[in-house]
SEPA-316941 format. One record per atom (N, C-alpha, C): residue number from 1; atom name; x, y, z; residue in three letters. Coordinates in Angstrom, 1 decimal. Example, Ala and Ser with C-alpha at 12.3 -4.5 7.8 and 13.67 -1.06 7.14 Angstrom:
! residues 2
@num=1, atome=N, c1=13.2, c2=-5.7, c3=7.8, residu=ALA $
@num=1, atome=CA, c1=12.3, c2=-4.5, c3=7.8, residu=ALA $
@num=1, atome=C, c1=13.2, c2=-3.3, c3=7.8, residu=ALA $
@num=2, atome=N, c1=12.8, c2=-2.2, c3=7.1, residu=SER $
@num=2, atome=CA, c1=13.7, c2=-1.1, c3=7.1, residu=SER $
@num=2, atome=C, c1=12.9, c2=0.0, c3=7.9, residu=SER $
END
This chain:
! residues 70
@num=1, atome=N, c1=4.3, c2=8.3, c3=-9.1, residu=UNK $
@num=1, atome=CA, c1=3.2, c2=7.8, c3=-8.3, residu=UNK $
@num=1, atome=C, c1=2.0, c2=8.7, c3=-8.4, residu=UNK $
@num=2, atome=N, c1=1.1, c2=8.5, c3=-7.7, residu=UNK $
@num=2, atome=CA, c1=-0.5, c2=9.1, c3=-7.8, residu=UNK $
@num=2, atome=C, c1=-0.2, c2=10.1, c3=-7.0, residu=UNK $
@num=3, atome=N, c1=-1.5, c2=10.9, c3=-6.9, residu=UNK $
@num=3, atome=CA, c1=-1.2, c2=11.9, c3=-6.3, residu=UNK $
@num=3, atome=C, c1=-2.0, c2=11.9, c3=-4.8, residu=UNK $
@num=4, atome=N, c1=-1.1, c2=12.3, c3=-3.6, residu=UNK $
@num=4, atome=CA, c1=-1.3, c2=12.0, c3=-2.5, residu=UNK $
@num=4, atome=C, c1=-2.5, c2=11.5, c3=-1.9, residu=UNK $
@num=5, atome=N, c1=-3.9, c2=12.3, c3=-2.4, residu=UNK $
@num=5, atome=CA, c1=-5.1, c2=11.5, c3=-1.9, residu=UNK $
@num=5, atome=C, c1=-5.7, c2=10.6, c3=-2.2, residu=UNK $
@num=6, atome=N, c1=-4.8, c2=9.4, c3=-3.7, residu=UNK $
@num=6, atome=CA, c1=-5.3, c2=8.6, c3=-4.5, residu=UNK $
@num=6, atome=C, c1=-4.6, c2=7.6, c3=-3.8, residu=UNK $
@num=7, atome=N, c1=-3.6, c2=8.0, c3=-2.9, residu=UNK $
@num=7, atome=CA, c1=-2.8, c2=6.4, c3=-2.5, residu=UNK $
@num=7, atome=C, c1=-3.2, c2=6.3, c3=-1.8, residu=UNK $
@num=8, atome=N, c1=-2.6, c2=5.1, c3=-1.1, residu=UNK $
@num=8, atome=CA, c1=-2.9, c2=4.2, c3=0.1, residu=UNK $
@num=8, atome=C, c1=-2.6, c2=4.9, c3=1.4, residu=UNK $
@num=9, atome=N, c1=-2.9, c2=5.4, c3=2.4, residu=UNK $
@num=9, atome=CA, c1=-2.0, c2=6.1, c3=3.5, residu=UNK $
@num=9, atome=C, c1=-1.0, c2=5.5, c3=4.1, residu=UNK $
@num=10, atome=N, c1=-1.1, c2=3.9, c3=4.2, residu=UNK $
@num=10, atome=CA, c1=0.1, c2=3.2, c3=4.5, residu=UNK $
@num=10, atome=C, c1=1.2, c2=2.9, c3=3.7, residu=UNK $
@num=11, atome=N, c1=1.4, c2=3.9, c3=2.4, residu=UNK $
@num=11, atome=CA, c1=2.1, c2=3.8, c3=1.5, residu=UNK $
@num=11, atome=C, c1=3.3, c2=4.5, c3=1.5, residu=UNK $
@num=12, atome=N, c1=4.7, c2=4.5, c3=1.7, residu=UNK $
@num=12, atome=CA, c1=5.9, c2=5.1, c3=2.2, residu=UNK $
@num=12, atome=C, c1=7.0, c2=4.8, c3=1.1, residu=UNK $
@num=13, atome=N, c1=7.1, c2=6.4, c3=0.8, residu=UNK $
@num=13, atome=CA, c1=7.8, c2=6.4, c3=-0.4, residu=UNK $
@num=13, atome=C, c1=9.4, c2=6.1, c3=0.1, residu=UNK $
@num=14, atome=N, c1=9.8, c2=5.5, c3=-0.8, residu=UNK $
@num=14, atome=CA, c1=11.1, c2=4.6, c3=-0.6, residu=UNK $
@num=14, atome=C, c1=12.3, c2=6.2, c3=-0.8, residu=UNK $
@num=15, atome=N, c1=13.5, c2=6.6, c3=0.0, residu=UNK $
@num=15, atome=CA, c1=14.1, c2=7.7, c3=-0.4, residu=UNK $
@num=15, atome=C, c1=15.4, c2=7.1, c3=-0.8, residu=UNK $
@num=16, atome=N, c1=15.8, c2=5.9, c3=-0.4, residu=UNK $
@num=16, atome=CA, c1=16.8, c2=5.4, c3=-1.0, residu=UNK $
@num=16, atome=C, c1=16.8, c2=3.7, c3=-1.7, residu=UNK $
@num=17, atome=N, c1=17.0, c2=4.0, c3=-2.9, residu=UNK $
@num=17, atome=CA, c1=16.8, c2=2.7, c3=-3.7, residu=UNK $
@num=17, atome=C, c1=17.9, c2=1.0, c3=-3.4, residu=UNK $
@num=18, atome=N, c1=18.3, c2=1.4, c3=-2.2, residu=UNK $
@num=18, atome=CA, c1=19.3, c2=0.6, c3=-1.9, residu=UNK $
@num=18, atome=C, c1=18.8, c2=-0.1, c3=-0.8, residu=UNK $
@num=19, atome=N, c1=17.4, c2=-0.1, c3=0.0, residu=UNK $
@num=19, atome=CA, c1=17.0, c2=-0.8, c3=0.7, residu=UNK $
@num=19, atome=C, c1=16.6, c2=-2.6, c3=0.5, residu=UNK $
@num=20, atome=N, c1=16.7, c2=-2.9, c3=-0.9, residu=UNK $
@num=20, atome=CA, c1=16.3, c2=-4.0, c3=-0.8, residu=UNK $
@num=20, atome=C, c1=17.3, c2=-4.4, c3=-2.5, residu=UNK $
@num=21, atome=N, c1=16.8, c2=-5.8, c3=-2.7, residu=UNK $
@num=21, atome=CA, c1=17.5, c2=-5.9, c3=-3.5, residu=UNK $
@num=21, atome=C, c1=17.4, c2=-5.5, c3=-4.9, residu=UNK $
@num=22, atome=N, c1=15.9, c2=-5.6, c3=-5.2, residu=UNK $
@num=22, atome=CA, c1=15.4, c2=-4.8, c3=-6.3, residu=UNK $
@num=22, atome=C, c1=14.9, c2=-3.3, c3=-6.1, residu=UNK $
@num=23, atome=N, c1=15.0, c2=-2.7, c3=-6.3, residu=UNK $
@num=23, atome=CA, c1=14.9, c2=-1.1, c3=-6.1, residu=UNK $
@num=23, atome=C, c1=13.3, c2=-0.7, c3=-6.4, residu=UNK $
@num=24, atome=N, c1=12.2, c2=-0.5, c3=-5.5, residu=UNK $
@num=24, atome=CA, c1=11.2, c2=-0.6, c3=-5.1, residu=UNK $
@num=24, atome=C, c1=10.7, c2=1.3, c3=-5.0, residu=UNK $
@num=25, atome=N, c1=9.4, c2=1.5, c3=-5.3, residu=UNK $
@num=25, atome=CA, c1=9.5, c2=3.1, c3=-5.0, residu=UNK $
@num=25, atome=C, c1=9.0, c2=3.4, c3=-3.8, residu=UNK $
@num=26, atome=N, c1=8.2, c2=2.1, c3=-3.2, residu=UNK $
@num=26, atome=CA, c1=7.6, c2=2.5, c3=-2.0, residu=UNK $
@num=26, atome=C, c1=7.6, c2=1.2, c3=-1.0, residu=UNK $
@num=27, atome=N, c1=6.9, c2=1.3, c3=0.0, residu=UNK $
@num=27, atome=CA, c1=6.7, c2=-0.2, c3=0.6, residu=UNK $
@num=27, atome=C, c1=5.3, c2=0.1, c3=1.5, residu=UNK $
@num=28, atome=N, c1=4.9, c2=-0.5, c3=2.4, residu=UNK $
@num=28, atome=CA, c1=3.3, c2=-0.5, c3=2.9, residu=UNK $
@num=28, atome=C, c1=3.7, c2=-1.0, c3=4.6, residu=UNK $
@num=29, atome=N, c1=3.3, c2=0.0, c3=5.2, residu=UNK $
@num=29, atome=CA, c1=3.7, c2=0.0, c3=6.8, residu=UNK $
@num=29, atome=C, c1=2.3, c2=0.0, c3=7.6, residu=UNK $
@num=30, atome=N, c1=1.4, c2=-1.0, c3=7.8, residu=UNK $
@num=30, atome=CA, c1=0.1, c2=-0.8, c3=8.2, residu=UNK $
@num=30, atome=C, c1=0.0, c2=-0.7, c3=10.1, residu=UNK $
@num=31, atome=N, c1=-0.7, c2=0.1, c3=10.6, residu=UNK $
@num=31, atome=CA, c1=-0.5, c2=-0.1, c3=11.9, residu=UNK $
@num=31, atome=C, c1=-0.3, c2=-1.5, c3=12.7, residu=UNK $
@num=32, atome=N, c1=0.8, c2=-1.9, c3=14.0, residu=UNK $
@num=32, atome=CA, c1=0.9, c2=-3.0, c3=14.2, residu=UNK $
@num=32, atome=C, c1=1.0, c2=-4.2, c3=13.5, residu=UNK $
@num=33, atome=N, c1=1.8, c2=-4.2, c3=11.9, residu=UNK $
@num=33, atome=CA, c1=1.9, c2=-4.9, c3=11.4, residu=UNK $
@num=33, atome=C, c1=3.3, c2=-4.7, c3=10.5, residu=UNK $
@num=34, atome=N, c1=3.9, c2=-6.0, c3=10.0, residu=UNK $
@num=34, atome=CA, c1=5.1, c2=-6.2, c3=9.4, residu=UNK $
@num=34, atome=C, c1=5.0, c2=-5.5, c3=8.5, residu=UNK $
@num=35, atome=N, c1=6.4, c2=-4.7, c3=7.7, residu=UNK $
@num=35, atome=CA, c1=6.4, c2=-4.1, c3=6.8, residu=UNK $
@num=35, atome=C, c1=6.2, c2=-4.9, c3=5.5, residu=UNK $
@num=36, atome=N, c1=5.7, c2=-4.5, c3=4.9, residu=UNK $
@num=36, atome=CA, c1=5.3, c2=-5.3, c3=3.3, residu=UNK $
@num=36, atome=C, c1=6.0, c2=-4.5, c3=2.0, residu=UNK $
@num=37, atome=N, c1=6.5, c2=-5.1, c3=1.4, residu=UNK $
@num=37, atome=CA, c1=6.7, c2=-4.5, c3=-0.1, residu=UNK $
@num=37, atome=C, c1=6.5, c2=-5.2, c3=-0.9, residu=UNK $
@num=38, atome=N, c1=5.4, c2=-4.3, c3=-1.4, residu=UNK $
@num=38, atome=CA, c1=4.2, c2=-4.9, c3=-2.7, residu=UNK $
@num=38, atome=C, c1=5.0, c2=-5.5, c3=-4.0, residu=UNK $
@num=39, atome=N, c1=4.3, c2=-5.9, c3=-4.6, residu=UNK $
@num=39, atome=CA, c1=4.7, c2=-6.3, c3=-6.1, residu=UNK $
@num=39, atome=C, c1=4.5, c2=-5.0, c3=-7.0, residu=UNK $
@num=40, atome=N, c1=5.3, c2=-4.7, c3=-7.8, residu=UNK $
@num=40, atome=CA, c1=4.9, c2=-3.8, c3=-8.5, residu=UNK $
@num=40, atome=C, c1=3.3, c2=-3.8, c3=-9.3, residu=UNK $
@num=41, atome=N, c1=2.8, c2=-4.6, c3=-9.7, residu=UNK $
@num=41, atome=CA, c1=1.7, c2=-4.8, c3=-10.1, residu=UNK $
@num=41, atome=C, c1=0.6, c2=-4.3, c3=-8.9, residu=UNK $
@num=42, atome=N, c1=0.8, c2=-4.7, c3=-7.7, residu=UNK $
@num=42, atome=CA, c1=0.0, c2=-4.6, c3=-6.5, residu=UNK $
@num=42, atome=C, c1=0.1, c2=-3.2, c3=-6.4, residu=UNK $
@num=43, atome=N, c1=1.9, c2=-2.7, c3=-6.1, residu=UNK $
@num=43, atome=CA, c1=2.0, c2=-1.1, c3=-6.2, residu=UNK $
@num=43, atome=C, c1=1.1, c2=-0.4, c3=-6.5, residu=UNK $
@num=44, atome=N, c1=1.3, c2=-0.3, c3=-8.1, residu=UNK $
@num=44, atome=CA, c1=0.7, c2=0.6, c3=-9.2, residu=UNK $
@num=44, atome=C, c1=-0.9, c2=0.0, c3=-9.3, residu=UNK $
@num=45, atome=N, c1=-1.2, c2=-1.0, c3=-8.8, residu=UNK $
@num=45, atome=CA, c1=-2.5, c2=-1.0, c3=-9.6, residu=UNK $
@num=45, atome=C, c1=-3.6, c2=-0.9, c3=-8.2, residu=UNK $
@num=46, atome=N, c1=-3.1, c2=-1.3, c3=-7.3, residu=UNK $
@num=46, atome=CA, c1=-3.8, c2=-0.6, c3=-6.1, residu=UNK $
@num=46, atome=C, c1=-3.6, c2=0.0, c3=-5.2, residu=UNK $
@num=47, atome=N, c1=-2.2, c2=-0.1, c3=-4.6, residu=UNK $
@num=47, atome=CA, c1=-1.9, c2=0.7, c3=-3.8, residu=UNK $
@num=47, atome=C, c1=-2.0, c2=2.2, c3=-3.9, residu=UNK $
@num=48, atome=N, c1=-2.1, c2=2.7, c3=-5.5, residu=UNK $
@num=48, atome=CA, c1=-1.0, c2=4.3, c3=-5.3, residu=UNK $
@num=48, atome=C, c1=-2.5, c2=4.4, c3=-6.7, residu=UNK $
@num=49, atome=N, c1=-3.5, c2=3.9, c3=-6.3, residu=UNK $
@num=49, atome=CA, c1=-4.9, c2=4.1, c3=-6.8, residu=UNK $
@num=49, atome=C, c1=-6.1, c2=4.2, c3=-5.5, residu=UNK $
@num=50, atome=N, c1=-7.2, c2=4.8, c3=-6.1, residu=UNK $
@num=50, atome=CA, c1=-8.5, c2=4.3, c3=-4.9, residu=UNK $
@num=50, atome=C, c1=-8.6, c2=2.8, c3=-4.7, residu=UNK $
@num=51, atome=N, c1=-8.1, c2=1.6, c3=-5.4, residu=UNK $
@num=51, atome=CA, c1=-8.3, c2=0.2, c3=-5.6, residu=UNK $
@num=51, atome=C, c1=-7.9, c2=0.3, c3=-4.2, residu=UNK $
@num=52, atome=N, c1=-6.9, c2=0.5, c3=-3.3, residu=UNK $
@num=52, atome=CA, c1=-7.1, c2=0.0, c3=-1.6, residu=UNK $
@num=52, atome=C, c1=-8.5, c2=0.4, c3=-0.9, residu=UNK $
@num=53, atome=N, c1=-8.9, c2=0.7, c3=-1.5, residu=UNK $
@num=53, atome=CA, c1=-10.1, c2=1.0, c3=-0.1, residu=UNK $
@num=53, atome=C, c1=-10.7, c2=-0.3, c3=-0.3, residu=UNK $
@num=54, atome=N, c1=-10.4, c2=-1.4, c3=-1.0, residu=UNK $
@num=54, atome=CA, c1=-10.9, c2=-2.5, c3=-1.5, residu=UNK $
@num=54, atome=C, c1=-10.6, c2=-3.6, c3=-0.3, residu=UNK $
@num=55, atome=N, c1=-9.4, c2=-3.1, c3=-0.5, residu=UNK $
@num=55, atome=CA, c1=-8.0, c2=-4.3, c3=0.3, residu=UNK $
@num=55, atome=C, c1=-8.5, c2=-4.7, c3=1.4, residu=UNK $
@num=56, atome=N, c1=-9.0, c2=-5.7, c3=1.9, residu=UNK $
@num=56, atome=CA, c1=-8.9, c2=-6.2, c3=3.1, residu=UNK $
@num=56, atome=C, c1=-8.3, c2=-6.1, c3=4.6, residu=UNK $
@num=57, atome=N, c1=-6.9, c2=-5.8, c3=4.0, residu=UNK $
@num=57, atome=CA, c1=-5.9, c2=-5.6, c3=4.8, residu=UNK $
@num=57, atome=C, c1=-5.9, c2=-3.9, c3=5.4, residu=UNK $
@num=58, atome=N, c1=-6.2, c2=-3.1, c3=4.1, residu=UNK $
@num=58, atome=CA, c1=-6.5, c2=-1.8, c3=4.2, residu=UNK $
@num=58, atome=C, c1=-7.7, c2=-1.5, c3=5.4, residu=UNK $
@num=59, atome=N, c1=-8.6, c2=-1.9, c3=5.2, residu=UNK $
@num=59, atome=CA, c1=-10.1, c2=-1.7, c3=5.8, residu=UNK $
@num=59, atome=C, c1=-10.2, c2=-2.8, c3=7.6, residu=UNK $
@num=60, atome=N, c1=-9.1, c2=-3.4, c3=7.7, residu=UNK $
@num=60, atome=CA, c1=-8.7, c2=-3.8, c3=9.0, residu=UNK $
@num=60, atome=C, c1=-7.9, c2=-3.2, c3=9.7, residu=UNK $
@num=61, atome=N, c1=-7.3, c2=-2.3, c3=8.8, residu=UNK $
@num=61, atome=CA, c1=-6.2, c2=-1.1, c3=9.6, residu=UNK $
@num=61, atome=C, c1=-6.7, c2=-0.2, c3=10.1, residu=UNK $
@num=62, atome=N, c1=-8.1, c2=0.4, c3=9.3, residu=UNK $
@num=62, atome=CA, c1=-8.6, c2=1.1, c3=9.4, residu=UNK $
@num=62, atome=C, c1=-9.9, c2=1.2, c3=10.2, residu=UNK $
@num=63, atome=N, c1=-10.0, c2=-0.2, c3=10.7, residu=UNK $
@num=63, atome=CA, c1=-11.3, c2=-0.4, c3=11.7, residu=UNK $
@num=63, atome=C, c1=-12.6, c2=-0.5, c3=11.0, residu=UNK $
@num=64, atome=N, c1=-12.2, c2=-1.1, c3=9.9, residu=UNK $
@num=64, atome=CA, c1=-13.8, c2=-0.9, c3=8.8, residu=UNK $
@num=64, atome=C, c1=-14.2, c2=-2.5, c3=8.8, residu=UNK $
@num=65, atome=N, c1=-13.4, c2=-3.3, c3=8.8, residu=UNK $
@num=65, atome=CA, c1=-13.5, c2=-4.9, c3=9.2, residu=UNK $
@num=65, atome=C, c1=-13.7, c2=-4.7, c3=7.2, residu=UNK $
@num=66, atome=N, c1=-13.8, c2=-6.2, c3=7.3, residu=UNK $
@num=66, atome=CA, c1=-14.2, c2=-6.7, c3=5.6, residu=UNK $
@num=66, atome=C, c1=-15.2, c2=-6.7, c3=5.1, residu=UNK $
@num=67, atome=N, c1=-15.0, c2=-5.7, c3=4.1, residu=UNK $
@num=67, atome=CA, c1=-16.1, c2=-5.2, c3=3.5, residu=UNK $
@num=67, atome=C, c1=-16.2, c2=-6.2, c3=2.3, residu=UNK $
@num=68, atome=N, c1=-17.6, c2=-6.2, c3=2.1, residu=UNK $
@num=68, atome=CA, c1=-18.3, c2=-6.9, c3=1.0, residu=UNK $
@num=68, atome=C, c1=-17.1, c2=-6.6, c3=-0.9, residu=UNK $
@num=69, atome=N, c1=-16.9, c2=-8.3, c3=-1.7, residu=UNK $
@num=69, atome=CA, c1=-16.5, c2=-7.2, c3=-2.7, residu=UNK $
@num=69, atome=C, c1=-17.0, c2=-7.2, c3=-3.1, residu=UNK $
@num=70, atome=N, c1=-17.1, c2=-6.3, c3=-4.4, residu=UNK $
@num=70, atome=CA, c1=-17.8, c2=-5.8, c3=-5.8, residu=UNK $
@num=70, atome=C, c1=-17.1, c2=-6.4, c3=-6.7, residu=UNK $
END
């Protein structure tokens, strides 16, 4: 995975691969909200990158409301 200030903060590294059916490295716990586990694509290409500050979902956790994309 990236290195701690490049991920997502709501990103929670998985410690046992036996939580689900496919064996997953992390999952996504946003405040007041259901737990999510990404698609690997979503994982690695935004979550556990700067690509969340993008996320919608990210920037409503965070009290930023929806920001414009690029």
């Amino acid at each position: 995975m990236a290195d701690y200030d490049d991920r997502c903060p709501f990103l929670i590294p998985v410690m046992d691969d036996r939580l689900w059916m496919y064996p997953m490295p992390a999952y996504c716990r946003r405040p007041g909200e259901r737990v999510k586990v990404p698609g690997r694509h979503g994982l690695f290409n935004m979550c556990s990158t700067l690509e969340h500050t993008r996320c919608p979902g990210f920037n409503a956790s965070m009290g930023l409301g929806d920001l414009p994309a690029t």
